[in-house]
C-alpha positions in Angstrom: 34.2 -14.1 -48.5 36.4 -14.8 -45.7 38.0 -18.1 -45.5 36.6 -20.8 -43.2 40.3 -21.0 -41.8 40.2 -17.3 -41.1 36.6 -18.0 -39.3 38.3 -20.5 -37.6 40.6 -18.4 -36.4 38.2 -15.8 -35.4 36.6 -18.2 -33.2 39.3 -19.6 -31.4 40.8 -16.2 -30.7 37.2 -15.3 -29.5 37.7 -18.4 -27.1 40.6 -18.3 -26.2 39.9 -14.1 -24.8 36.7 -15.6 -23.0 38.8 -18.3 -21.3 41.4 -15.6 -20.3 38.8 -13.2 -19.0 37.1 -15.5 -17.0 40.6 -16.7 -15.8 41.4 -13.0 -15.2 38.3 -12.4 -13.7 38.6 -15.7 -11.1 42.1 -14.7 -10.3 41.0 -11.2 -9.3 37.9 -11.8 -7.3 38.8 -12.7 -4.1 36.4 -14.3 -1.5 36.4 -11.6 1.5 35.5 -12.1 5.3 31.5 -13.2 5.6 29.5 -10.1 6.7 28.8 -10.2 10.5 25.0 -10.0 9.9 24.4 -10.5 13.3 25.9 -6.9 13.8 24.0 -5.6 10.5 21.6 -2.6 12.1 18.0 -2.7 11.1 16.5 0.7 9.3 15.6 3.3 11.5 12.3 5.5 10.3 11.3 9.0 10.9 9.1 11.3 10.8 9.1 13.9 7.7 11.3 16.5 10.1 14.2 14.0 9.0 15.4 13.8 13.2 12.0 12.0 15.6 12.2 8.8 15.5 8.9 7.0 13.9 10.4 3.3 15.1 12.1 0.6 13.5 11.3 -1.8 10.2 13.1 -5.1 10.3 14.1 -5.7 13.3 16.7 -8.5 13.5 17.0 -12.5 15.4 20.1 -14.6 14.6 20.6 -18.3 15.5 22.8 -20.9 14.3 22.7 -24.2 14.8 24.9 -27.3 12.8 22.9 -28.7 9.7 22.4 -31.8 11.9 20.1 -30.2 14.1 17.8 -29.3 11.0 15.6 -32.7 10.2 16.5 -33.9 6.8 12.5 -32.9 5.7 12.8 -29.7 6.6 16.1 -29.1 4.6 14.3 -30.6 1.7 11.4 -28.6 1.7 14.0 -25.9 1.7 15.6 -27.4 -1.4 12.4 -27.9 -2.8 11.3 -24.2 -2.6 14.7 -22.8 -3.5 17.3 -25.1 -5.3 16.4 -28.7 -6.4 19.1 -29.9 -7.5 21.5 -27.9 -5.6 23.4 -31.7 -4.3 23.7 -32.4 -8.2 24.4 -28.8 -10.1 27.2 -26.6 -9.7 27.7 -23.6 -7.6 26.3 -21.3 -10.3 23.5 -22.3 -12.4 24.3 -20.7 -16.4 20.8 -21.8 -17.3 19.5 -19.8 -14.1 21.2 -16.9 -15.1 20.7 -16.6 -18.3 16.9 -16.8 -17.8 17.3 -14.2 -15.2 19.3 -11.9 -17.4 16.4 -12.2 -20.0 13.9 -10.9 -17.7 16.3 -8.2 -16.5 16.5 -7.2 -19.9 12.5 -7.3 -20.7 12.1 -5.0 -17.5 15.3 -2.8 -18.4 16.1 -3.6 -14.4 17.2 -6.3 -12.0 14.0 -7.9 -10.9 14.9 -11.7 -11.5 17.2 -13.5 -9.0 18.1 -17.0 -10.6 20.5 -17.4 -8.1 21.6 -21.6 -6.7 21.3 -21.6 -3.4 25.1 -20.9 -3.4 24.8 -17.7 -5.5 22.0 -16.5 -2.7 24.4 -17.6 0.4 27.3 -14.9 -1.1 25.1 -12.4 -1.7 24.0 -12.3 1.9 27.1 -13.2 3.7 29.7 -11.6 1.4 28.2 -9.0 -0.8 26.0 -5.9 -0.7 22.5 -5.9 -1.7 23.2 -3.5 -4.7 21.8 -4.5 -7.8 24.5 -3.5 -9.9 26.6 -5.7 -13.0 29.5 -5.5 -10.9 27.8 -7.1 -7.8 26.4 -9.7 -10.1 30.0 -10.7 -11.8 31.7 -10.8 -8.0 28.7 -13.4 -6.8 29.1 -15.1 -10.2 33.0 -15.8 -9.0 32.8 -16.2 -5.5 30.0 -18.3 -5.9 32.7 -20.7 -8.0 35.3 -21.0 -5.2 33.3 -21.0 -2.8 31.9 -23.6 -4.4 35.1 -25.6 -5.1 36.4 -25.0 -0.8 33.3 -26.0 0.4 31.4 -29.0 0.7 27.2 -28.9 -0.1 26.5 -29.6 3.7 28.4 -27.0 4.2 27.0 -24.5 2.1 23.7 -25.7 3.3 24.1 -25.2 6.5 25.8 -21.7 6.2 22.9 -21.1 4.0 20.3 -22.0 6.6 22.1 -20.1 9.3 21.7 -16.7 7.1 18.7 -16.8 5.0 16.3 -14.3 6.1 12.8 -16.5 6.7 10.4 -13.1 7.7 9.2 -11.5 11.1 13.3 -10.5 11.7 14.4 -14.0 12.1 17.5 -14.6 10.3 18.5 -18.8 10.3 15.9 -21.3 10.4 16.3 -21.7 14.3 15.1 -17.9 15.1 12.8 -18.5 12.2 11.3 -21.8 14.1 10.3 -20.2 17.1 9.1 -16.9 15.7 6.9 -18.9 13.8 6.1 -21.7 15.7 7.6 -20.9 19.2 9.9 -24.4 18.6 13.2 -25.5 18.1 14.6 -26.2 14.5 14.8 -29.8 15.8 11.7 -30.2 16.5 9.6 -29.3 13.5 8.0 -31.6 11.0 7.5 -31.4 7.6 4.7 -29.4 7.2 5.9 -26.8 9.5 9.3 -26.8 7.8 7.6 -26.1 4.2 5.9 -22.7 5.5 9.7 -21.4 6.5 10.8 -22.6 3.3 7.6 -21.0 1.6 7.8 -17.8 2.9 12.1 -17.5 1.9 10.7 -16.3 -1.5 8.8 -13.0 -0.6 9.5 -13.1 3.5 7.9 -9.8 3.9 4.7 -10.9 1.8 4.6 -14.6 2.3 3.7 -14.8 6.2 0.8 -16.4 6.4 -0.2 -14.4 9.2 -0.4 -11.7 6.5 -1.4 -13.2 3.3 -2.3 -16.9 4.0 -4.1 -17.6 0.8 -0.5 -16.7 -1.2 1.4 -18.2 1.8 -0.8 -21.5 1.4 -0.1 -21.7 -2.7 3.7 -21.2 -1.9 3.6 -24.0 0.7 1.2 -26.6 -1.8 3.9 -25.6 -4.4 6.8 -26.8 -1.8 5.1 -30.0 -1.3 4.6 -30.9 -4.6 8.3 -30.1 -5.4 9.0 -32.6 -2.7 6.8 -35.7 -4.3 8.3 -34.9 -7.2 12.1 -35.1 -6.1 10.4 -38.6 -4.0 10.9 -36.5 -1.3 7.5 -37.0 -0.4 5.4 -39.3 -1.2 2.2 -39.1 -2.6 0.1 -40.8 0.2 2.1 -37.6 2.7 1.4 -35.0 0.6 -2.4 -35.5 0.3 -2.8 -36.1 3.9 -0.7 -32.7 4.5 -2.1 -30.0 6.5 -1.4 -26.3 7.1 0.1 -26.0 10.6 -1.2 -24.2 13.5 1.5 -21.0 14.0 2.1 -17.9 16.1 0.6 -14.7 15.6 3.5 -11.6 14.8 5.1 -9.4 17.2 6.6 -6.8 17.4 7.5 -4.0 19.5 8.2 -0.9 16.9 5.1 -2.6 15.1 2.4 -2.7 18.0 -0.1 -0.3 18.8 -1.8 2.5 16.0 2.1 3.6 14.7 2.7 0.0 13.3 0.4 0.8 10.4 2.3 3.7 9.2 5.7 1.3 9.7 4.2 -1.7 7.7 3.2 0.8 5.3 7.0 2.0 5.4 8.2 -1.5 4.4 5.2 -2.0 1.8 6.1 0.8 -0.1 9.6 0.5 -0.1 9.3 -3.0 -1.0 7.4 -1.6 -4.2 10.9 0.5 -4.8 13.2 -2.3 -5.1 13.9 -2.3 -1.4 13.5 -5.3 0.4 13.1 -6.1 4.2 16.0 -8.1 3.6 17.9 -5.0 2.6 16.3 -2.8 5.3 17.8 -4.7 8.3 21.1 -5.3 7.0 22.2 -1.7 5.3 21.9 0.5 8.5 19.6 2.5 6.8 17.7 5.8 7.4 14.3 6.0 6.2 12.2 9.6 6.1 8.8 9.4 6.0 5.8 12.0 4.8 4.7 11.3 8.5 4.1 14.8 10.3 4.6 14.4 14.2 1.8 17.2 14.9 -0.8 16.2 12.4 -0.4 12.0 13.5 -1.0 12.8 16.7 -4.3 15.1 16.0 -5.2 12.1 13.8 -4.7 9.8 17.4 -6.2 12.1 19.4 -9.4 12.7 17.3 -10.3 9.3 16.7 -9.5 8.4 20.6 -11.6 11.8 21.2 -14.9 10.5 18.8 -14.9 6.4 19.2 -12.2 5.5 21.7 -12.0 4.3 25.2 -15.2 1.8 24.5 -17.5 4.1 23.4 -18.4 1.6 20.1 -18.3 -1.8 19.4 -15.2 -4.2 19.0 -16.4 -4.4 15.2 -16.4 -1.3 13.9 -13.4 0.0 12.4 -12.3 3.1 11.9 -9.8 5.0 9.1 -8.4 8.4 9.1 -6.2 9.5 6.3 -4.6 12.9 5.6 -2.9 14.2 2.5 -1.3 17.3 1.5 -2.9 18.8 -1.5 -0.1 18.8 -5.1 2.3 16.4 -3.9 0.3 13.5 -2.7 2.5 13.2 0.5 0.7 11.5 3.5 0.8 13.2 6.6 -1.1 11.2 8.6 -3.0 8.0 8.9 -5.2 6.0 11.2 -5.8 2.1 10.1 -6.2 1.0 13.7 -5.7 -0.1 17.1 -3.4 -2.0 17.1 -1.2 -4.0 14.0 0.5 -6.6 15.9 -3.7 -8.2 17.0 -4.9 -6.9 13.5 -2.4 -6.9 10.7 -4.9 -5.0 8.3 -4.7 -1.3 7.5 -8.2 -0.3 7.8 -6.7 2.9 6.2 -4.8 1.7 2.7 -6.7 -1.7 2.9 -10.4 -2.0 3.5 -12.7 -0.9 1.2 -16.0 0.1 2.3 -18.4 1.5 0.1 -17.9 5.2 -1.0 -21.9 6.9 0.1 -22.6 9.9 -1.1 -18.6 10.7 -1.1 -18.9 10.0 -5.0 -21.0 12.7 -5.5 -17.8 14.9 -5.6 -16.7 13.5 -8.7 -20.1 13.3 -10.4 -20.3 17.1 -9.6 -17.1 17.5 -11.5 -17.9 15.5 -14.5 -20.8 17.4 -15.1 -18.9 20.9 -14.7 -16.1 19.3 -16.8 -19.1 19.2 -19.5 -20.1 22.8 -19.1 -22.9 21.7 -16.9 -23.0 24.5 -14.2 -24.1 24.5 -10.9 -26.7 26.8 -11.4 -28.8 24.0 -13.3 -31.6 22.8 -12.0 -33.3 19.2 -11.8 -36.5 18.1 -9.7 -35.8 16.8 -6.3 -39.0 15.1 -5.6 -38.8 11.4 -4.3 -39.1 8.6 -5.2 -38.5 8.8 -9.0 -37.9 6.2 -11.6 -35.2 7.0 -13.7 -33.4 4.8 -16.9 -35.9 2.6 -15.8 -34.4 2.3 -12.0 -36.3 3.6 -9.2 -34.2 5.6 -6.3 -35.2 7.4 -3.2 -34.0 10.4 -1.3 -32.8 9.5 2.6 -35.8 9.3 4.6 -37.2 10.0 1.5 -37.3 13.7 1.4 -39.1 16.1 -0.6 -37.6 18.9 -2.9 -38.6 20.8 -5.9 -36.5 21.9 -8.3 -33.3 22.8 -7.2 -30.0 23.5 -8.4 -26.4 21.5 -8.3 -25.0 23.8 -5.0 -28.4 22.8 -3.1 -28.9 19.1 -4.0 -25.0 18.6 -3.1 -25.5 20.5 0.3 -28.3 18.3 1.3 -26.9 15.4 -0.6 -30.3 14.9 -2.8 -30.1 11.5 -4.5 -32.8 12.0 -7.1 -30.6 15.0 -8.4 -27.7 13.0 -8.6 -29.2 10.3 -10.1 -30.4 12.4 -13.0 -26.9 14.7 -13.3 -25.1 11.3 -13.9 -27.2 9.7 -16.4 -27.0 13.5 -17.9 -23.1 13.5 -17.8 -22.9 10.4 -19.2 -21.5 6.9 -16.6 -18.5 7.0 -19.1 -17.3 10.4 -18.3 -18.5 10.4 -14.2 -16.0 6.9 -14.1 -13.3 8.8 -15.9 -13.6 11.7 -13.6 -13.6 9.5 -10.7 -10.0 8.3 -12.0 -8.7 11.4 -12.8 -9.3 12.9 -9.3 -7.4 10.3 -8.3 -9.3 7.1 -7.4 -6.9 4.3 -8.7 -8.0 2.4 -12.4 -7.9 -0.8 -9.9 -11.0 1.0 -8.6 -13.8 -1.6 -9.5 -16.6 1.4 -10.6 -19.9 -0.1 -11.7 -21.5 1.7 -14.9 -25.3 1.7 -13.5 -27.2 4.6 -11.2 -26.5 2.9 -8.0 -22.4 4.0 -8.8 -23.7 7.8 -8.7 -24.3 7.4 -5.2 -21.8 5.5 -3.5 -22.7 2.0 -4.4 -19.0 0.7 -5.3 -16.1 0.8 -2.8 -12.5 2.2 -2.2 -9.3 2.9 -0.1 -9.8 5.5 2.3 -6.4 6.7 1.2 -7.8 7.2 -2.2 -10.6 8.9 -1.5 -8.3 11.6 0.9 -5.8 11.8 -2.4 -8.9 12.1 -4.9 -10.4 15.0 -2.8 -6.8 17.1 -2.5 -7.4 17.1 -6.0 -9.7 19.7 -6.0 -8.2 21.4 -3.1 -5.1 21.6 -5.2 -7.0 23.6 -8.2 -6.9 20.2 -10.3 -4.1 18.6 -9.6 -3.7 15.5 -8.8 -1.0 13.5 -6.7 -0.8 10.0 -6.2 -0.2 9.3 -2.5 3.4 8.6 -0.5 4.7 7.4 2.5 8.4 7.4 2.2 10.4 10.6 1.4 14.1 9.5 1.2 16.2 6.5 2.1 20.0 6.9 3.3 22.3 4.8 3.9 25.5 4.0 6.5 27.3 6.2 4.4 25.2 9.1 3.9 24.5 8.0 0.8 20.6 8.7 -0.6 20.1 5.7 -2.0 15.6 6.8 -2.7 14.3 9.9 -3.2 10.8 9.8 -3.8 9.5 12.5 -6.6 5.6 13.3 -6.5 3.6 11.9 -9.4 1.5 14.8 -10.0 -1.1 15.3 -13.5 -3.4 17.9 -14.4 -7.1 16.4 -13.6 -9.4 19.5 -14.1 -9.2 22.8 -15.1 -9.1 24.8 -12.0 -12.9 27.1 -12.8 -14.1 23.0 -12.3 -12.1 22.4 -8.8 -13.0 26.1 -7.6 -16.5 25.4 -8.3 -16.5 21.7 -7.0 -14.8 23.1 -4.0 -17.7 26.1 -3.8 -20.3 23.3 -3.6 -18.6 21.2 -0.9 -18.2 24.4 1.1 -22.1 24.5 1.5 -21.8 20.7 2.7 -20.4 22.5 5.9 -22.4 25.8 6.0 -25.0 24.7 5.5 -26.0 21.2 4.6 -25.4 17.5 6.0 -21.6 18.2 7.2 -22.4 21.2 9.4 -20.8 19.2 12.2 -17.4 19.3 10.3 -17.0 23.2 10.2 -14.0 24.2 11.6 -13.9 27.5 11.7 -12.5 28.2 8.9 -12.4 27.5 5.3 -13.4 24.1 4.1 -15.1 21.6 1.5 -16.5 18.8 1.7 -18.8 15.8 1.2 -20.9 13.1 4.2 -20.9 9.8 2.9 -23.7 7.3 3.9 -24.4 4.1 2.2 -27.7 2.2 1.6 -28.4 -0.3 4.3 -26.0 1.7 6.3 -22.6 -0.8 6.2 -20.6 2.5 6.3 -20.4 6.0 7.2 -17.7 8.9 5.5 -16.9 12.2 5.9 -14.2 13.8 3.1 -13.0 17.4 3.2 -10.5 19.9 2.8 -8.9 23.0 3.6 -6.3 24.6 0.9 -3.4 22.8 2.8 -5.0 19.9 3.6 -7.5 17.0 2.5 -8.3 13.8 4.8 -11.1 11.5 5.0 -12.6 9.7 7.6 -14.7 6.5 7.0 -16.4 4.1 9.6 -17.6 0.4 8.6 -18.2 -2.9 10.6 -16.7 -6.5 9.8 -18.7 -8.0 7.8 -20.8 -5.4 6.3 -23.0 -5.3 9.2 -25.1 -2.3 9.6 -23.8 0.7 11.8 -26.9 0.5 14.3 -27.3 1.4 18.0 -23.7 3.2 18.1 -22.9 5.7 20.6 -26.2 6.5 21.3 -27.1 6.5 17.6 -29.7 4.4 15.7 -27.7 4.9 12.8 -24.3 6.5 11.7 -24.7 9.0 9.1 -21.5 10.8 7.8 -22.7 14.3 9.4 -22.4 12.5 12.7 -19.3 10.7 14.2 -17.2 10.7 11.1 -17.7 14.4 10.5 -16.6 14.9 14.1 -13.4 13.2 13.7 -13.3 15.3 10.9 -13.4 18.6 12.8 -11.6 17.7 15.8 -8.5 16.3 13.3 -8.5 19.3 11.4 -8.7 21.6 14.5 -5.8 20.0 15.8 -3.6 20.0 12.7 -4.2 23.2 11.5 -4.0 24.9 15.0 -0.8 26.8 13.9 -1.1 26.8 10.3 -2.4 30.1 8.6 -5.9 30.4 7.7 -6.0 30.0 3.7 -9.2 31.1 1.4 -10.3 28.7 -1.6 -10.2 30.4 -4.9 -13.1 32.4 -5.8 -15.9 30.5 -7.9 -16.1 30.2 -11.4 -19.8 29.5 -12.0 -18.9 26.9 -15.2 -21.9 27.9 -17.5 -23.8 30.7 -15.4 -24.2 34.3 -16.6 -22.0 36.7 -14.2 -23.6 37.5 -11.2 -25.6 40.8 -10.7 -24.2 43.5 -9.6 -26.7 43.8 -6.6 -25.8 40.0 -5.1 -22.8 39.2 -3.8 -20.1 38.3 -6.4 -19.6 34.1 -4.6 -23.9 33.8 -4.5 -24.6 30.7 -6.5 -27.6 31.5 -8.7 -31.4 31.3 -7.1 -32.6 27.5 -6.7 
């Protein structure tokens, strides 16, 4: 056993070498000039060709103004959201960082800041926005002498003047009238706890965007205030959320700033802020194709533009290259900077008859083949439900090709309940529909009862056009930055789904949907699959399909589930009407140039080989 001298010893050697590499450390660190953020350049996006410009994410508005100007409630609510006791504590909080440092080490990756309000002034006005050790020890000593050469106001007020607040206001002027269209000077409490709300998560925490989050973060503000008495409690109830300005934006106005919100979303998911975007000069390249957008534009402008449907029915287009998952184009509206939602990545109307797909390939994933058979007659009470074919229509007994060309409920209904609700959800998921996907386990699911993201449903169906494989969709191909430097390169997330004798003969089924079924306005003159979608009550309206190079799908819904009535000269939109249009003039468009491919033949799953006297892609006899 070692002596408790030489443990002594140990530890004051062990000391004394902390001591002299944090001296070491301090000495060597210097503090360099503050970044000029006002000159930082915001990130430039583009299309997938890597050289037309898509627009601009981030883009930037600097004031500064002395900390005088900011009303001592507003600073506090800053305080309050950010740094508490930043008057009281040093410049760099060990208790902060050592929580943060934890998490780090949960998630294997910097994810937690911890940072004094200090720590968060030097990394925006002297440092990178790397998350690397290195960066982390310089802030750690700069944050010390700047701490020790500056006074609090000052740090405060340097702070305020660089903080990024949301909507490309950096400073808490530019931040006051982008949200409120006032001076600093001028705002009151209330007012100055959404800024200091949104500093946390600007690109999320707008409340313009997400106002129930925004309004937590703001209650959460408040209360930090009554309880640093900066508040009192009397204020604080008698608070309300203040009146403020709707966004705008050039780069982000009109049907292009969906695809550039989506940009920032998904790079935000990536570890790449909006903070980081407009101060690295970066290049972004996007899975945006020029040609095939503008079919998109043009199609829906062609079908339901220029007034020829109501103000409330929305409209989504989504396109998405079969085995990689890459997004080529995308319709979520009008215009973003009036309506901030992606009716494209964001809504969720219910699927219709659009489900069918995947029942059809659960039951061929269970050796159930198209060439069975079930009785078509409506209505018909089944596990003890009764359902109805549209218009109620009469069939007899009719195989799995015919009752998915003419979309036969009753069929469905039974096929599902065969298959098992288990196996038809799983399928569903494995095409591609996301496991947030709420899918309930009851007959109505089998028909398009439950709802998703049009995005999804465009992925999930270039599953089968991609002989199984599935590929969860992208928006952002590569990020670059001043340098040259790729700093993201996107890798597709592809798994096997189904065997591809199940996707030939899923896609052999939707190809009837077209030739000859309920989609026969979505033929486009060549090969193609795919499925109308109509829900009960009609509250939407979907057509999905696909060539070999090529899925998108096309959905129509109104706010508030209202019923798609007395529409362009319609009593009701059915799938085989104006979304299946779209359909066909999109697909037109965006595969004018592109070589006309063939689907892999059919692999009848469960069927004797055809005879030798019928053609060898006939399904067998209804």
């Amino acid at each position: 056993m070692p002596s408790w001298k030489l443990i002594l010893g140990l530890c004051g050697i062990g000391v004394l070498l902390l001591v002299g590499l944090f001296a070491l450390g301090y000495a060597l660190v210097k503090v360099p000039s503050p970044s000029s953020i006002s000159l930082a350049q915001s990130a430039s996006v583009f299309y997938d060709d890597g050289t037309t410009p898509l627009g601009e994410v981030g883009a930037r508005n600097r004031e500064s103004v002395p900390l005088s100007e900011v009303p001592v409630p507003v600073r506090n609510a800053v305080l309050a959201a950010e740094d508490r006791n930043f008057y009281s504590e040093p410049a760099v909080s060990p208790l902060g960082i050592l929580r943060a440092a934890l998490v780090d080490l949960k998630h294997r990756d910097f994810v937690e800041g911890g940072s004094t309000i200090t720590q968060q002034y030097v990394k925006n006005a002297y440092l990178t926005q790397e998350r690397t050790v290195t960066r982390k020890v310089k802030e750690f000593f700069i944050s010390i002498k700047i701490g020790r050469t500056h006074s609090k106001d000052q740090i405060l007020e340097d702070y305020l003047n660089t903080i990024y607040f949301g909507r490309g206001a950096y400073g808490i002027e530019a931040a006051s009238k982008a949200y409120f269209g006032k001076d600093v000077t001028q705002l009151d409490v209330e007012e100055g706890a959404v800024l200091a709300a949104a500093i946390q998560a600007p690109s999320y925490l707008d409340p313009a965007l997400n106002p129930n989050d925004s309004k937590a973060r703001w209650n959460y503000v408040l209360e930090g205030m009554v309880k640093k008495k900066w508040l009192s409690a009397a204020d604080f109830a008698a608070a309300k959320y203040p009146a403020y300005l709707p966004r705008t934006n050039g780069d982000l106005a009109g049907p292009n700033g969906y695809l550039l919100s989506t940009v920032e979303m998904e790079l935000e998911a990536r570890g790449i802020s909006e903070n980081e975007l407009n101060r690295g000069d970066l290049k972004v390249v996007t899975t945006f194709d020029k040609t095939t957008q503008t079919a998109a534009l043009n199609a829906v402008d062609a079908v339901v533009g220029n007034g020829k449907v109501p103000a409330d029915v929305r409209t989504a287009l989504v396109a998405v290259e079969p085995g990689t998952g890459k997004v080529l184009a995308m319709y979520g509206g009008a215009d973003y900077v009036t309506r901030p939602f992606n009716d494209a990545t964001q809504s969720i109307p219910p699927m219709g008859s659009t489900f069918k797909a995947y029942v059809l390939a659960a039951a061929l994933k269970a050796n159930i083949g198209l060439s069975t058979t079930f009785s078509g007659r409506s209505p018909q009470t089944i596990a003890g439900q009764k359902y109805v074919n549209d218009s109620n229509e009469q069939f007899g007994n009719i195989n799995l090709v015919t009752a998915t060309a003419q979309s036969v409920n009753t069929v469905y209904v039974q096929l599902g309940e065969k298959v098992g609700v288990d196996n038809v959800i799983s399928a569903a998921y494995a095409a591609g529909l996301p496991k947030s996907t709420v899918l309930s386990k009851n007959g109505s699911m089998l028909l398009g009862s439950d709802s998703a993201h049009p995005i999804d449903v465009a992925a999930s169906y270039a599953t089968f056009a991609a002989k199984g494989v599935s590929a969860s969709p992208y928006v952002v191909q590569s990020v670059t930055d001043g340098t040259g430097k790729v700093i993201y390169q996107a890798k597709p997330q592809t798994s096997k789904a189904f065997s591809p004798a199940v996707a030939s003969d899923v896609t052999y089924a939707l190809q009837q949907v077209i030739k000859s079924g309920t989609g026969k306005s979505a033929a486009i003159g060549r090969p193609a699959a795919g499925k109308t979608g109509t829900t009960s009550g009609n509250v939407s309206a979907w057509f999905a399909g696909y060539t070999p190079q090529l899925s998108a799908a096309v959905t129509m819904f109104r706010d508030n589930n209202a019923p798609l009535a007395g529409i362009a000269g319609y009593s009701q939109i059915y799938g085989g009407t104006l979304p299946a249009q779209m359909w066909s003039a999109f697909m037109k468009a965006a595969l004018a140039h592109s070589k006309v491919e063939s689907f892999p033949a059919p692999a009848f799953i469960g069927a004797p080989p055809p005879s030798s006297s019928a053609p060898p892609s006939s399904p067998p006899a209804s």
